[in-house]
N, C-alpha and C positions, 0 to 999 in steps of 0.2 A: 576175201579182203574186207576187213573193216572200214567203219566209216572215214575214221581218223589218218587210216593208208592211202584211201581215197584221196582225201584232202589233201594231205603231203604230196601224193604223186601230181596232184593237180596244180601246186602251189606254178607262179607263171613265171617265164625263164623270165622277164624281162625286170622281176624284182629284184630291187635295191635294198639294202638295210644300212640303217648307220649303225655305229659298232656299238654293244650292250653297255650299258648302266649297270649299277648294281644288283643283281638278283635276278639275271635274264637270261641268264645261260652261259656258254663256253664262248669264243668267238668263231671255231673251229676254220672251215672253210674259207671265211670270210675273213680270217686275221692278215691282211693283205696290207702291207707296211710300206711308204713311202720313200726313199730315202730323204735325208737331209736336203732343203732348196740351197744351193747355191748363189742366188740372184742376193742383192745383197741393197737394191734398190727398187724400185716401179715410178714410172713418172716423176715427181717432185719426192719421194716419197724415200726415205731412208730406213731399211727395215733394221730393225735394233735387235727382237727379238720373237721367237714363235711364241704366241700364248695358248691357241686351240686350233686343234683338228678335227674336224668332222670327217661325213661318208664323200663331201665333192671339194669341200675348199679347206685352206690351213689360215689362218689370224695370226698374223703377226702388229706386234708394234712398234710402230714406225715415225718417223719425223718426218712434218712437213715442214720442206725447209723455205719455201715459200711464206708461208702464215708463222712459220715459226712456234710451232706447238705439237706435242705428242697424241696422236692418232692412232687409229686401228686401219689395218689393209686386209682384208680378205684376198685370197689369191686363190684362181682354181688350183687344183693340186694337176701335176706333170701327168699322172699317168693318164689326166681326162684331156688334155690340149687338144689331141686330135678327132675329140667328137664333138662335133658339130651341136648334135643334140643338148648337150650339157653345157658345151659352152655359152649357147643362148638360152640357157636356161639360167644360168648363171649372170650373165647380164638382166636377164627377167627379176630377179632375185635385188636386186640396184633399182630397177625403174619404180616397181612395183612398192619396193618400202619408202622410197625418196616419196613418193604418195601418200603415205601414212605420216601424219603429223599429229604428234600425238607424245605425251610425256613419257609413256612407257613403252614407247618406242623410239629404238635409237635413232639417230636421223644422219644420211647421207650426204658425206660434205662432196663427193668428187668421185667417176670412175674412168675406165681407160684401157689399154693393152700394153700389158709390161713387154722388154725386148724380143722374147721367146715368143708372142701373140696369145698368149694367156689374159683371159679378163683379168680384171681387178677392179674394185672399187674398196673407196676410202670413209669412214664411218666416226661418228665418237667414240673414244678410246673408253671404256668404262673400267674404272679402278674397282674391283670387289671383289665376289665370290660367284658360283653359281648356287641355286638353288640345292643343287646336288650335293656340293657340298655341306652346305648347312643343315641336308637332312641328315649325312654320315652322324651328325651329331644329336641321339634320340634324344626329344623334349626331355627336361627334367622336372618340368613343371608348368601350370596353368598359363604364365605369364608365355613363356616359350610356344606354347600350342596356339596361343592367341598372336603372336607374331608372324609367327607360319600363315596362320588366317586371314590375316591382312595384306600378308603379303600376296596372297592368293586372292583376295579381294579386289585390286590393283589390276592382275594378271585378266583377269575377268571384265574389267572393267577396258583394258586395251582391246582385248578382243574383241567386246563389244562394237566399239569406236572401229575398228578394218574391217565386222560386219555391217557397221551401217557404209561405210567406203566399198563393198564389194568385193572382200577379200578374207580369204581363209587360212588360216597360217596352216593347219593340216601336219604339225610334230610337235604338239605341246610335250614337254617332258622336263622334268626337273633341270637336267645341262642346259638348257636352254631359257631358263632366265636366271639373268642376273641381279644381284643384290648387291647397290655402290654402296662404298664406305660411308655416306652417309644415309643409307636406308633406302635411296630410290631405286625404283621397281623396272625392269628391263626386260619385255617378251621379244628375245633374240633369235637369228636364224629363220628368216622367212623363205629361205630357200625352196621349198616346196609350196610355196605360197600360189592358190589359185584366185582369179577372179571367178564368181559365181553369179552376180544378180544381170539380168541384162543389160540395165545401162551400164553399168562397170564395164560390162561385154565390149558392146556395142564405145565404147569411150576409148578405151584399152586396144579396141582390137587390131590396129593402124600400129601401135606400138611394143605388144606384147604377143612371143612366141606364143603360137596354137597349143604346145607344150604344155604352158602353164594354165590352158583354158581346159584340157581334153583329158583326163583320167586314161591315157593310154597307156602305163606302166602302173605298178606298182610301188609306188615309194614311200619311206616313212620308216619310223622306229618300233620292230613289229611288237614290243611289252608293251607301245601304250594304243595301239591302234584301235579303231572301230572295227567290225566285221563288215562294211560296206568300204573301206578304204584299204583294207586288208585284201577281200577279193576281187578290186580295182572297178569297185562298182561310181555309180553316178554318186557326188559329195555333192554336200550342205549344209551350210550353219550348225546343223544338231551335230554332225562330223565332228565338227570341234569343241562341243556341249562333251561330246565322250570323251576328247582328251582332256577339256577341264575336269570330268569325271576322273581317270587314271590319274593326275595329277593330283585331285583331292587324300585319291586312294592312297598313294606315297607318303603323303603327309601326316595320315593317320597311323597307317599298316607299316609303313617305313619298306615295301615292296611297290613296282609298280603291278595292273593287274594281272598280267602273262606272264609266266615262269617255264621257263625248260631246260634241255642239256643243250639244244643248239637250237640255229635263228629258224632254222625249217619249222624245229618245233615247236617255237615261241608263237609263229606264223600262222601255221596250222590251225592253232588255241586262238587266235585272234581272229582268223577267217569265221568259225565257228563257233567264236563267242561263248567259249570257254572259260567261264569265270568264277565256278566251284569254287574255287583253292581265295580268292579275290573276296567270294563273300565271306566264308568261313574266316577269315584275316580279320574284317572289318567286324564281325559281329563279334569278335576276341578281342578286339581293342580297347575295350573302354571307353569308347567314343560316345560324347552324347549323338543318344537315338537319332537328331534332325540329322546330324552330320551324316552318320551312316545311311540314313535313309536317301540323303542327298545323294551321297556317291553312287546307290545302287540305281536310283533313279537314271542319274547322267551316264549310267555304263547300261543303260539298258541296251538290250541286241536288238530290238524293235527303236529304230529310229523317234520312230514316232509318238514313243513315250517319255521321250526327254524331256527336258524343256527347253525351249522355242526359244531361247536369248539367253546369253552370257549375263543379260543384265537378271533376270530372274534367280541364277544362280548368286550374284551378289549382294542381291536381297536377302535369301536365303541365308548367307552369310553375315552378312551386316547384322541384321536381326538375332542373329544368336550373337554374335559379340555383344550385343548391347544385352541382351537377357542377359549373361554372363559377369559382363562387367556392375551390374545391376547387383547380380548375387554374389560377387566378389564384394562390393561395398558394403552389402548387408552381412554379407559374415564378418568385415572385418571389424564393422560396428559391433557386429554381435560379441566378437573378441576384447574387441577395446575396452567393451563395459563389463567383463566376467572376470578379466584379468586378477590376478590379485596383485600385483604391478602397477603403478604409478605411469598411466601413460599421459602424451600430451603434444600439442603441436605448437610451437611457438613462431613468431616474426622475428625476423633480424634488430628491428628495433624492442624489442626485451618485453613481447607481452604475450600472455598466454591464449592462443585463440580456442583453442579446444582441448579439453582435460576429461578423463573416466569417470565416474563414480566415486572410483578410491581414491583421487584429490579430497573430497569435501569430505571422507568418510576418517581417513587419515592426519588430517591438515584440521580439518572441525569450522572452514570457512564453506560459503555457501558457495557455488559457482558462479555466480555473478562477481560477487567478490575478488575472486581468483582472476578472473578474466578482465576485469576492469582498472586495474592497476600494476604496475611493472611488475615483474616477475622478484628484481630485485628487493623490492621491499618485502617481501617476506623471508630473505636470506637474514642470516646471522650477518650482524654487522664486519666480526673479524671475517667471513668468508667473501665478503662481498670482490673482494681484489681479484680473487683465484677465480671467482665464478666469471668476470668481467672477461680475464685472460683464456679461458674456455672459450667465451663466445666468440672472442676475436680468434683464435684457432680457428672456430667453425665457420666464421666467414670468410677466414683466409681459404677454406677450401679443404680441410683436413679432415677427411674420409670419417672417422668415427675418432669419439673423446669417451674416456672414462675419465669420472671424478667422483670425488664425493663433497656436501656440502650441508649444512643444516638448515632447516626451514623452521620457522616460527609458529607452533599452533596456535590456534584460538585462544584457548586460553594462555598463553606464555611462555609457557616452555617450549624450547627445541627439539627437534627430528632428526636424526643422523641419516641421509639421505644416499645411496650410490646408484649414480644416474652413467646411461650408454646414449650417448647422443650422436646426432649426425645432421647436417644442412644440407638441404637440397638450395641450392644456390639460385637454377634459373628459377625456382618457386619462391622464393623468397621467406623460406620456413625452414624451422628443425624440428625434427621428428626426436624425442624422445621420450625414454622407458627410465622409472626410478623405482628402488625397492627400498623399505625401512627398516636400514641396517643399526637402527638406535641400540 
């Protein structure tokens, strides 16, 4: 028998999987479907509609008709009511986050026992996406890879903040944070969530199940797990260093690290730390070298080569955003001025704040010139009306403008100009591009 048999036979009855993400295998065994809830209320609580199911509870959203505003209910799911274990663990899952006060963390308005004696508790309802979603859609571009990062930035940053509170979230994974419609960052599902530092212990321990303290099972999503969490070994802060790792890994590779036909096998590769296929991904990517180097670091199977804070990881990160955005400016200076194109940035009130080369080269005025007086006195007098009617277009908000228009050179004569403009509004600027169609 092989090693890899081994492991498999060894893998321990008492584990749990929540169901696969993209790219982690079949569900086979484990495709265990709920029927439809029934219940049609909880407490104050008027459920409207399911939005997520995980491996222990369903989300629905619901009205409180108390407060009078739309909310989120987590509810054990039926088929766990009657274990003890999970239902206080599940209530663990409420005390434990209502402790976490923190932005990117949701925060717990209310919990309780629906009619059946099912926990529940009631949460902010967050309008958006998951992450998981937004990966289905591979970057297209610089700009896109660099939101990903930030958004990843953020996630790193809550984490930090529950490890200095004493607390592990232990299933980073893409479904699991959310992204609201206006951009704020959401590491969800702390259901597996331990205390680790002693006084957390020790503060905790009067109010949270031994459950949440004691690695007595195996739980967690075996694509993105550690090999100490994986074989239900002792966890610690670097534990969730490797799921910021799997997590980074998704965002570049568009996989999380562990791949199989089924969760045994997924499990297996994670006990084992099995990450071949993980690095070969990541060195294919195009990825700059930090990033890659980052991920391999935080997925390392040696605990103890990771890095020791979530907040060092955001370092890590932050730092390359700003190198990046650095050499995003320099190229696009670099572009600006090679152009053979008329570029330029102008103000809502009609003056040119920044122009290329091929202004003064084209126009025969110096740049200072250009810059220090209305845009419109250097139009043709008959154009001046059409150009006006343009700019109020762009300040009314109108996506992109073509026109054309004549400008005056230095020495006298006019330019036949056709110019693609656009306002960015909350900057209080337009960007445009002109070519000499004379």
């Amino acid at each position: 028998m092989n090693r890899d048999a081994e492991i498999r036979n060894a893998l321990p009855a008492t584990a749990r999987y929540d169901e696969p993400t993209r790219g982690t295998g079949s569900v086979d065994e484990f495709e265990l479907r709920e029927p439809p809830e029934r219940l049609d209320r909880v407490g104050q609580y008027r459920l409207t509609a399911e939005i997520a199911r995980g491996g222990m509870g369903v989300v629905f959203k619901a009205y409180d008709e108390k407060l009078h505003r739309d909310v989120a209910v987590k509810l054990l799911q039926q088929r766990f009511r009657d274990d003890a274990a999970l239902c206080q663990r599940f209530e663990n899952e409420a005390l434990l986050t209502s402790r976490l006060q923190h932005p990117c963390i949701v925060p717990i308005y209310d919990c309780g026992q629906a009619d059946d004696n099912r926990p529940y508790f009631a949460m902010k309802l967050i309008d958006g996406k998951a992450l998981g979603d937004v990966l289905s859609i591979v970057p297209q571009s610089q700009l896109d890879r660099s939101r990903l990062l930030k958004i990843f930035e953020q996630v790193c940053q809550a984490l930090a903040y529950a490890h200095s509170q004493g607390a592990l979230h232990l299933d980073l994974k893409p479904a699991n944070i959310m992204i609201g419609s206006f951009g704020e960052v959401h590491a969800m599902d702390w259901g597996l969530a331990r205390m680790w530092s002693q006084p957390a212990l020790e503060e905790m321990n009067n109010v949270l199940h031994s459950s949440v303290i004691k690695a007595v099972s195996v739980f967690g999503t075996a694509a993105y797990m550690s090999p100490e969490q994986a074989r239900g070994e002792q966890l610690c802060p670097r534990t969730d260093i490797f799921g910021l790792g799997a997590l980074l890994c998704e965002i570049l590779t568009g996989r999380p690290p562990y791949r199989g036909r089924s969760h045994r096998g997924v499990h297996a590769r994670a006990m084992r730390g099995k990450l071949q296929g993980a690095i070969a991904r990541l060195d294919a990517s195009n990825s700059d070298q930090r990033l890659v180097n980052l991920v391999k670091q935080c997925l390392s199977p040696d605990r103890n080569e990771r890095p020791a804070s979530p907040l060092e990881v955001a370092q890590v990160i932050g730092n390359y955003l700003e190198t990046a955005l650095e050499q995003a400016e320099s190229d696009l200076c670099r572009f600006f001025d090679l152009s053979l194109d008329l570029f330029c940035i102008a103000t809502m009130d009609g003056y040119l704040q920044r122009v290329n080369s091929n202004f003064p080269r084209v126009l025969g005025y110096d740049t200072r010139k250009l810059v220090s007086q209305p845009f419109l006195d250097f139009v043709h007098p008959d154009d001046v009306a059409d150009t006006m009617r343009v700019m109020e277009d762009l300040t009314n908000g109108k996506p992109v403008v073509r026109f054309r228009n004549r400008y005056r050179h230095d020495d006298g004569h006019f330019i036949q100009l056709e110019w693609t403009a656009q306002a960015i509004l909350d900057e209080g600027h337009i960007f445009a591009v002109a070519r000499d169609v004379s």
